[in-house]
C-alpha positions, 0 to 999 in steps of 0.5 A, spaced: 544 226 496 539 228 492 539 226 484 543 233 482 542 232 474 534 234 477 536 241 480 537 247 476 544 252 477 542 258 481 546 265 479 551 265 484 554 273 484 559 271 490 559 274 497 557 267 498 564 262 501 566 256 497 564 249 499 569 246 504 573 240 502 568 235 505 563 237 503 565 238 496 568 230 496 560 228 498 558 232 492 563 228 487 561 222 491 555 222 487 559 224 480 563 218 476 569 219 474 569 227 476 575 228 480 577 234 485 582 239 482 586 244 486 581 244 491 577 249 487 574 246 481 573 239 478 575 235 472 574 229 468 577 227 461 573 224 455 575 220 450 571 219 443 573 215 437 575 221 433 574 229 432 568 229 430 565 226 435 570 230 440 567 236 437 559 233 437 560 232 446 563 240 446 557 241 442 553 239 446 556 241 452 555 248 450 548 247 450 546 244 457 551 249 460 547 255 456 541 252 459 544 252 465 547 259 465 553 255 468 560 254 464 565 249 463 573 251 461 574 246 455 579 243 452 579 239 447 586 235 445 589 230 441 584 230 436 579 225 441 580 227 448 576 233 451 578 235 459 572 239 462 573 244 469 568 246 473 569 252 477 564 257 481 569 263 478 565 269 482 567 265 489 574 262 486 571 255 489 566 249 487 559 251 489 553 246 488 551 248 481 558 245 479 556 238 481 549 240 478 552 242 472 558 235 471 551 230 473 547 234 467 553 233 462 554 226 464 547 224 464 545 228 457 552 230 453 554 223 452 
């Protein structure tokens, strides 16, 4: 599969169906640590040293998924852990633009 954190999220409006499971396990099989949720979304918990930094990778998190015009559910909790979802809201599923957002934010937020 082609590197995802080179491709670039495409408005998804809906009337398109969600990826099917096989598919979107091929997707995450290129992701580390990202784990499928529901079947609809995918998840991956952070751990920093303390808030600050927690708050600092939110932060940057924000910024690619601004860039991206793709946005993650947040959450940050514990004072040093940060769970992100990714979801395609418009198709209640996961499309491609999910696993392009969790490469960019592995690659670039970190």
């Amino acid at each position: 599969m082609e590197d995802l954190a080179q491709k670039k999220c495409v408005p998804c409006e809906g009337g398109v169906p969600p990826l099917d499971e096989p598919t979107a396990r091929r997707y995450l099989a290129s992701l580390t640590g990202w784990n499928l949720a529901d079947g609809k979304r995918i998840r991956k918990e952070f751990a920093f040293k303390d808030f600050a930094r927690a708050l600092a990778f939110v932060n940057r998190v924000g910024a690619i998924a601004e860039a991206e015009g793709h946005h993650p559910d947040i959450l940050i909790h514990s004072w040093n852990r940060v769970r992100l979802e990714i979801t395609t809201h418009a198709i209640d599923g996961l499309s491609e633009n999910d696993f392009i957002l969790a490469a960019k934010i592995d690659r670039d937020a970190q």
